[in-house]
Residue frames as qw, qx, qy, qz and C-alpha x, y, z in Angstrom:
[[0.632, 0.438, -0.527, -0.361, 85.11, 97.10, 75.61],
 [0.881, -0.169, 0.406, -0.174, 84.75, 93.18, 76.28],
 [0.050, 0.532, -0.797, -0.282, 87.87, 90.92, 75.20],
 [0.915, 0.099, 0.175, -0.349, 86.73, 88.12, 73.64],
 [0.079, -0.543, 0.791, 0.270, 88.84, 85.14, 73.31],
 [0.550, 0.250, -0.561, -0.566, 88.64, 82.27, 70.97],
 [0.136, -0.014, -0.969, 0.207, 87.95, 79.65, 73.42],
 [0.399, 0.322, 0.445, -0.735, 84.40, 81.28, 73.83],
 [0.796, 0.492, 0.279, -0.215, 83.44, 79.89, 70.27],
 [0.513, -0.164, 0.631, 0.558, 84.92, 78.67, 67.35],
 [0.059, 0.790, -0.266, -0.549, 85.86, 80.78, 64.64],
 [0.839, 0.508, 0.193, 0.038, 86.39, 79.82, 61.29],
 [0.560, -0.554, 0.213, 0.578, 89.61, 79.79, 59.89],
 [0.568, 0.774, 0.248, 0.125, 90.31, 81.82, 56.83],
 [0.549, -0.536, 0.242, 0.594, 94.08, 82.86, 56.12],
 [0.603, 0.662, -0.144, -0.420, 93.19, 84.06, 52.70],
 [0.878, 0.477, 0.013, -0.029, 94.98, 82.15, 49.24],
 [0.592, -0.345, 0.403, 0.607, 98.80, 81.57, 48.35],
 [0.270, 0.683, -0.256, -0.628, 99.96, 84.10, 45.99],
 [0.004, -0.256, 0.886, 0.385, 101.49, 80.89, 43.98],
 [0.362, 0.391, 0.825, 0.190, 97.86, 79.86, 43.29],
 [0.365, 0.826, 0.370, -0.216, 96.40, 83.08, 42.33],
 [0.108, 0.645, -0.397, -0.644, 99.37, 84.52, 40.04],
 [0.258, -0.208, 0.827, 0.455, 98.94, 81.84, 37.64],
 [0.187, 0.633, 0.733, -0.165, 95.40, 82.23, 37.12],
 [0.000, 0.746, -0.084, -0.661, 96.08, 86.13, 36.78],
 [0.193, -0.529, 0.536, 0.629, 98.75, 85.80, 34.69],
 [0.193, 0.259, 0.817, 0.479, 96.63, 83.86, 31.98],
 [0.062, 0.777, 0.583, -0.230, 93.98, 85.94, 32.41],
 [0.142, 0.794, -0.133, -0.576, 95.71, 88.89, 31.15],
 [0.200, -0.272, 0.752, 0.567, 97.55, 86.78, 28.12],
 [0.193, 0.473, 0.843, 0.168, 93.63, 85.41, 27.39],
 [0.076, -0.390, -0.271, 0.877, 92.58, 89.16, 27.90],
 [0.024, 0.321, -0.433, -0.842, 91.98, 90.00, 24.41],
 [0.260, -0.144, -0.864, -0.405, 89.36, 87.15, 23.97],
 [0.270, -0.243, 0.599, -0.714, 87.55, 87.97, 27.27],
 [0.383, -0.015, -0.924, -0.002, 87.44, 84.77, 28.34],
 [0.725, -0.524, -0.161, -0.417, 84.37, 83.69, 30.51],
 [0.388, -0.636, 0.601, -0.288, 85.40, 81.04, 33.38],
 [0.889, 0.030, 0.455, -0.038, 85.07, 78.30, 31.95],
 [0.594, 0.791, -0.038, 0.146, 86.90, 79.40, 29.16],
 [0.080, -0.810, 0.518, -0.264, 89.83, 80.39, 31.14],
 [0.549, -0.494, 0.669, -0.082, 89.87, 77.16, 32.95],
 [0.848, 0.514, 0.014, 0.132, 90.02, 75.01, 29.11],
 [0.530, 0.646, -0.354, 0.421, 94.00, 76.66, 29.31],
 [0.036, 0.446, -0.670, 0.593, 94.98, 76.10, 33.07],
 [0.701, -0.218, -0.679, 0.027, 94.10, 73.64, 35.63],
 [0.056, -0.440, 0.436, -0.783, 93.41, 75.60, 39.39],
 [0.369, -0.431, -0.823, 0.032, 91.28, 74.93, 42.64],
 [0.004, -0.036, -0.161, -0.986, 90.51, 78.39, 42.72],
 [0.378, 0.597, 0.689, -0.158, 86.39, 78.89, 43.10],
 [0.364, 0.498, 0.567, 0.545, 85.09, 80.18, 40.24],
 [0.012, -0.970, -0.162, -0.180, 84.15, 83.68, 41.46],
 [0.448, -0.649, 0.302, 0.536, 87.80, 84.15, 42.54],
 [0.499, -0.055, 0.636, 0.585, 88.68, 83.54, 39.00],
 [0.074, 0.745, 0.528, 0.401, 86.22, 85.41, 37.74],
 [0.461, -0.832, -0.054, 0.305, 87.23, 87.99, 39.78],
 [0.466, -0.446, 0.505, 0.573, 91.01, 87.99, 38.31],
 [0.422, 0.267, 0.554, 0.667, 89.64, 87.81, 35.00],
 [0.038, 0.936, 0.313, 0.155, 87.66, 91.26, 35.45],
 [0.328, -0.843, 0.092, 0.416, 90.57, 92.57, 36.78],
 [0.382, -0.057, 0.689, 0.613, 93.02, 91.33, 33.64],
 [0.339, 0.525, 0.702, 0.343, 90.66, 93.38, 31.74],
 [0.140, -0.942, -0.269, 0.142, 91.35, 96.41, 32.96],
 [0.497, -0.472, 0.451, 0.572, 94.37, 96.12, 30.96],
 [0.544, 0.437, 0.600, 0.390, 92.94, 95.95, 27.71],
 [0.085, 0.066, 0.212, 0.971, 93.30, 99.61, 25.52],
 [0.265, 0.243, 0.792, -0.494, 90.68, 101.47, 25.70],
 [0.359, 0.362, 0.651, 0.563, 88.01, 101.86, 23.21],
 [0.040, -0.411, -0.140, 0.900, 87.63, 105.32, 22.49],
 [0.143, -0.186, -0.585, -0.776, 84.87, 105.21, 19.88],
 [0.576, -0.302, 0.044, -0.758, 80.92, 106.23, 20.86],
 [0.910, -0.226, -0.232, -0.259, 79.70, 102.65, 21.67],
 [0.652, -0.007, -0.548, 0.523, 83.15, 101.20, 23.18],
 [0.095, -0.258, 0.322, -0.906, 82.97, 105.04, 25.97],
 [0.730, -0.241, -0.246, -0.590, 78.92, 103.57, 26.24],
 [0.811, -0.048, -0.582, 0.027, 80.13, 100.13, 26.83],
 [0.527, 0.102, -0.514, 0.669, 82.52, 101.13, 29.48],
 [0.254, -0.319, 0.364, -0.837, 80.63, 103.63, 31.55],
 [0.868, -0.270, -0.188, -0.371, 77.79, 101.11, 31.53],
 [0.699, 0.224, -0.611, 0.295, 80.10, 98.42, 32.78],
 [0.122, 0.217, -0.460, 0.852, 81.64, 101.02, 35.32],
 [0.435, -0.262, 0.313, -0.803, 77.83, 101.95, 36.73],
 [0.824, -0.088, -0.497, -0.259, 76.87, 98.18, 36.70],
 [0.608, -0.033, -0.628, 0.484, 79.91, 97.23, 39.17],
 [0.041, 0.023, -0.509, 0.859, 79.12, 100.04, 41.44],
 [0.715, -0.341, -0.157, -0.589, 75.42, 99.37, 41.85],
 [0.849, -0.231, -0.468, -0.077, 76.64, 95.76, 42.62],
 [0.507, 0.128, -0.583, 0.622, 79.25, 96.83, 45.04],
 [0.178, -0.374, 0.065, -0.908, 76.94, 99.07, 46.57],
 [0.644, -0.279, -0.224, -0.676, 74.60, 96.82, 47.27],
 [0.802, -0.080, -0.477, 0.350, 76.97, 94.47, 48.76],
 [0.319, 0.136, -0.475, 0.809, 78.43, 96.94, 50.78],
 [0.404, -0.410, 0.122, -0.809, 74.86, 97.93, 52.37],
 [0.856, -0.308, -0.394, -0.133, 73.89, 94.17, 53.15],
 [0.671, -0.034, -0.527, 0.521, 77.22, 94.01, 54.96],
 [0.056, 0.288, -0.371, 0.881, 76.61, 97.21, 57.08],
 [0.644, -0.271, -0.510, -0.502, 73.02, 96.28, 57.37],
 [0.786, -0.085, -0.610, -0.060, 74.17, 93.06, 59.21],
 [0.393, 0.278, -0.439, 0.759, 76.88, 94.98, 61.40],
 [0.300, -0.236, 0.286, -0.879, 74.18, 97.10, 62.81],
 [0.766, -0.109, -0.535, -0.339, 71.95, 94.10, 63.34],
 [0.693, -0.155, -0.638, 0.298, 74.22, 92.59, 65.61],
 [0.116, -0.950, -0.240, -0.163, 74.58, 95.99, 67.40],
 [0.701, -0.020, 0.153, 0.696, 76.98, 97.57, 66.75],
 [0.012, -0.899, -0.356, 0.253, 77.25, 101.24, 66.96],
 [0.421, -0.040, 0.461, 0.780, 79.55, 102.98, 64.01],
 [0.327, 0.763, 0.045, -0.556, 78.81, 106.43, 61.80],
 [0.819, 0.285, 0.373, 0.330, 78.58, 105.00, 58.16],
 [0.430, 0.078, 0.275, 0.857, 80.39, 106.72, 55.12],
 [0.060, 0.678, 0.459, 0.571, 77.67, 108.74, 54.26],
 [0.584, -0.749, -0.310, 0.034, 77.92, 110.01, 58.12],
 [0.734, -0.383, 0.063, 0.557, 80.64, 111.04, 58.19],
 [0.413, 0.154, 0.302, 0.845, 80.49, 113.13, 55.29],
 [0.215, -0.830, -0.365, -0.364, 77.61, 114.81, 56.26],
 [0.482, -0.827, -0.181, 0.227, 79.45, 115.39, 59.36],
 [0.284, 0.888, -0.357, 0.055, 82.83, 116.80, 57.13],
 [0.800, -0.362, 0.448, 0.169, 85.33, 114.08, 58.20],
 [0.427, 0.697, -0.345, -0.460, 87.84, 114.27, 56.33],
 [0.249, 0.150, -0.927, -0.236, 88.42, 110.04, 56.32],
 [0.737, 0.094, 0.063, -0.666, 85.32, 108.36, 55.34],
 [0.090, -0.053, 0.991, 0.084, 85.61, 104.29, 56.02],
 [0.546, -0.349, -0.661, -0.379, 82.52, 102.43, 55.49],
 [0.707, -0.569, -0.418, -0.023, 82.16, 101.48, 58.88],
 [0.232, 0.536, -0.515, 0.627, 83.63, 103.99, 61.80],
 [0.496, -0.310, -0.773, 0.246, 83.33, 102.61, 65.41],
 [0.397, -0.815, -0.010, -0.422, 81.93, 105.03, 67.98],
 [0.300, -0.737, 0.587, -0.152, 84.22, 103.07, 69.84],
 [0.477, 0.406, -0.745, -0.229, 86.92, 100.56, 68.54],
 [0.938, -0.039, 0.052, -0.339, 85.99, 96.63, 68.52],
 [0.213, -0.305, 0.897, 0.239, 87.85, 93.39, 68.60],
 [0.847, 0.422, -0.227, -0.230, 87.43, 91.83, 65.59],
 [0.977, -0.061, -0.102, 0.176, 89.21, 88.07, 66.27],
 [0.694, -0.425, -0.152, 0.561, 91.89, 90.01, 68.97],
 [0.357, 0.340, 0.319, 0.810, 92.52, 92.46, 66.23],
 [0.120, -0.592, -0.400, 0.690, 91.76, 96.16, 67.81],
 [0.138, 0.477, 0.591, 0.636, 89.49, 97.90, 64.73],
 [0.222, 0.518, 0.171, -0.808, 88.14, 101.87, 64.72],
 [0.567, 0.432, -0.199, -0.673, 86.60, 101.35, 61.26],
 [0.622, 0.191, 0.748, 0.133, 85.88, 98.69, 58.85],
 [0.079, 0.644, -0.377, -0.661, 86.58, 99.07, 55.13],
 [0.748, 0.286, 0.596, -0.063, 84.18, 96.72, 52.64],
 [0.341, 0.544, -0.581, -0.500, 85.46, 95.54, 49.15],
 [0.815, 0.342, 0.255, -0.392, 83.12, 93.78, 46.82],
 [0.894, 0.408, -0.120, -0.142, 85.70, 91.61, 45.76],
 [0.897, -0.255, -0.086, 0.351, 89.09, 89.49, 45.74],
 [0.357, -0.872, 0.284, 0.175, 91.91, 91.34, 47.64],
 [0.897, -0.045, 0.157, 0.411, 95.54, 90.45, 45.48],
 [0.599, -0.454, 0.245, 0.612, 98.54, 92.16, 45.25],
 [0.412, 0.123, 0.627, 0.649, 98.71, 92.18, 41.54],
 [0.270, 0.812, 0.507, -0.104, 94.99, 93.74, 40.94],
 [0.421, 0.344, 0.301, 0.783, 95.65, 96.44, 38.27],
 [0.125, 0.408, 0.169, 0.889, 95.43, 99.81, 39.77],
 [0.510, -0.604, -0.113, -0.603, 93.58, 99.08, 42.50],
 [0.850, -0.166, -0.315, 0.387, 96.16, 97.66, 44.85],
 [0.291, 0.189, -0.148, 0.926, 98.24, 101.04, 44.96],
 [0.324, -0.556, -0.118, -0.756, 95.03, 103.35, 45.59],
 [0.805, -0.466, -0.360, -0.076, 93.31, 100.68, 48.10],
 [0.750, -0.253, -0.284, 0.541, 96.97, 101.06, 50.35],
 [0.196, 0.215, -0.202, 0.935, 97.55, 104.60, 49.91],
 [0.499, -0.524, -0.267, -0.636, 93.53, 104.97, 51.12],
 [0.782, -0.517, -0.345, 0.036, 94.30, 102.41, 54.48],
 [0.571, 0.088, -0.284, 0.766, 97.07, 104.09, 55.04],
 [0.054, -0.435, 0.136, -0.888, 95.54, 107.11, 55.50],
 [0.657, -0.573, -0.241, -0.427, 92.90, 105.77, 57.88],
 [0.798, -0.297, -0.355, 0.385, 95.32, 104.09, 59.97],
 [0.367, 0.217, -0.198, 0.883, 97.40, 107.59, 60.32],
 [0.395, -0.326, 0.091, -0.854, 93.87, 109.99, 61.10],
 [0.778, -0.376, -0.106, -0.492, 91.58, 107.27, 62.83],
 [0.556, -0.446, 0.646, -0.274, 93.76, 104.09, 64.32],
 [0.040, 0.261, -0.916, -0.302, 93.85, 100.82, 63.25],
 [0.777, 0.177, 0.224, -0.561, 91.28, 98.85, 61.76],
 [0.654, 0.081, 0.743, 0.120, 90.06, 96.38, 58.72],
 [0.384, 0.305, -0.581, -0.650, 89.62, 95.63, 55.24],
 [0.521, 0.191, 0.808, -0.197, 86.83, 93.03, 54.68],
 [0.280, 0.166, -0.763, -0.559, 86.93, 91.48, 51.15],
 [0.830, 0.138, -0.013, -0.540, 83.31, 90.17, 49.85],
 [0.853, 0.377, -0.340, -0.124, 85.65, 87.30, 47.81],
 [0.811, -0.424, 0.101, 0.391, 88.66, 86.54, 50.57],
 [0.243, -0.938, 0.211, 0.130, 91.94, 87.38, 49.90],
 [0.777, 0.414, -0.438, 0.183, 95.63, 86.63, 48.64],
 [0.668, -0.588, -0.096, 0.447, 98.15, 86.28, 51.94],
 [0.428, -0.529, 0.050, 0.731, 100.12, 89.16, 52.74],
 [0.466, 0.543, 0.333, 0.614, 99.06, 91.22, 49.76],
 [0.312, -0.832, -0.139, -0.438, 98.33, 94.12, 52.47],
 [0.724, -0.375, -0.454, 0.359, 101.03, 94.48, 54.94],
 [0.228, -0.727, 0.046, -0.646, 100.04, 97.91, 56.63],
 [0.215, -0.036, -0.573, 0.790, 101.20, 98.37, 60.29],
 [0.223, 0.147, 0.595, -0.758, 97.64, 98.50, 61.78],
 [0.738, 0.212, -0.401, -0.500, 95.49, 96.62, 59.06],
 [0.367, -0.054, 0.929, 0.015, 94.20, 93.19, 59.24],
 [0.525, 0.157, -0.492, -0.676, 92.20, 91.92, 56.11],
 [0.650, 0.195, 0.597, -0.428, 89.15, 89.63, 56.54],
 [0.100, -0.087, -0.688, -0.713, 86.97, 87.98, 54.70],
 [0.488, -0.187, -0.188, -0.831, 83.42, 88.64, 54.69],
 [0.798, -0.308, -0.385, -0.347, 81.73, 85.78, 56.01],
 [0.670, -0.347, -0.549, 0.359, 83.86, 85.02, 58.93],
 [0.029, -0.115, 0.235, -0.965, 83.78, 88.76, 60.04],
 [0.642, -0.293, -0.144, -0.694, 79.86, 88.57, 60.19],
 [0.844, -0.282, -0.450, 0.067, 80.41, 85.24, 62.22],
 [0.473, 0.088, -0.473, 0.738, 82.63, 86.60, 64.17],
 [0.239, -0.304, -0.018, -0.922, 80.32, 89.71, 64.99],
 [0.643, -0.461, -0.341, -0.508, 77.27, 87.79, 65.45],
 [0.825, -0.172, -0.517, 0.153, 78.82, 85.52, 68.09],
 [0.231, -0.028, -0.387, 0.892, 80.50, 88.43, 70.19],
 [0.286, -0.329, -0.123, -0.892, 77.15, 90.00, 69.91],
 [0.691, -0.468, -0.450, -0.319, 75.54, 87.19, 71.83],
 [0.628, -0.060, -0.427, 0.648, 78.07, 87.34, 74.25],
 [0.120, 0.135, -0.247, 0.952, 77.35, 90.95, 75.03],
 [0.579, -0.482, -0.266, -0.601, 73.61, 90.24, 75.85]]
């Protein structure tokens, strides 16, 4: 395994968001919940520098608070919804493996793994572990959207899932599509990305290894 260090190219920095800009955003988002508010709508009642797909982001999550609607067309509404986000996450989460193996990189996806019966199934397992900016990674672990603390119900699951990879496989990542809040993930052998400087990061160690 080649050590790459950051004096061989320059890296973007990306330390992900302060919680103190993304709880206030949340936090109206769930009070505005009831009206689901668009983004532009949201930002008429609060003043952020937030991009607009982070906030949009927080308001899809602040809707996963709302009751649900148990009549025929509200159960309709909602599964559609549900198989809408996982097409798009899907498809985000193949460009990004796509790219991985592009740069060459050599890693048994999820779908490998279950075929072979593993019983943890990252997106991305290493055949043998990478530095990812110093950071010593057996797997990689893509989510099609912003990483915070707060996220309803999918903060708890997302840690009790990296946990387990870090216990059977070793340390690795999490690589958010949308970035990240700081420290919403502090797991003893986890570092959290964001998409677009992981794929820079990749490509540029990849030319290095030709």
């Amino acid at each position: 395994m080649r050590v790459t260090t950051r004096n061989e190219y320059s890296t973007p920095a990306y330390t992900g968001v302060p919680r103190n800009m993304v709880t206030p955003v949340f936090k109206m988002a769930c009070r505005l919940r009831f009206m689901k508010p668009d983004v532009n709508v949201l930002l008429s009642y609060i003043d952020t520098q937030l991009d607009r797909l982070i906030i949009s982001a927080l308001i899809e999550a602040a809707l996963r608070l709302l009751p649900p609607d148990d009549t025929p067309e509200g159960r309709l509404e909602a599964k559609e919804i549900m198989q809408q986000k996982m097409e798009r996450a899907n498809i985000q989460e193949i460009a990004f493996v796509n790219q991985v193996r592009d740069f060459g990189y050599q890693f048994l996806t999820e779908k490998e793994q279950r075929d072979g019966q593993l019983r943890s199934t990252p997106d991305l397992r290493f055949l043998e572990p990478i530095l990812i900016d110093g950071h010593l990674c057996h797997w990689i672990e893509f989510k099609n959207y912003f990483g915070f603390k707060s996220n309803p119900f999918i903060a708890s699951k997302n840690k009790k899932q990296l946990k387990r990879y870090v216990s059977e496989i070793g340390s690795g990542a999490v690589v958010y599509k949308l970035g990240f809040e700081i420290d919403h993930i502090v797991i003893v052998g986890i570092h959290s990305f964001r998409e677009a400087e992981v794929l820079h990061f990749l490509e540029q160690q990849s030319k290095l290894r030709k």
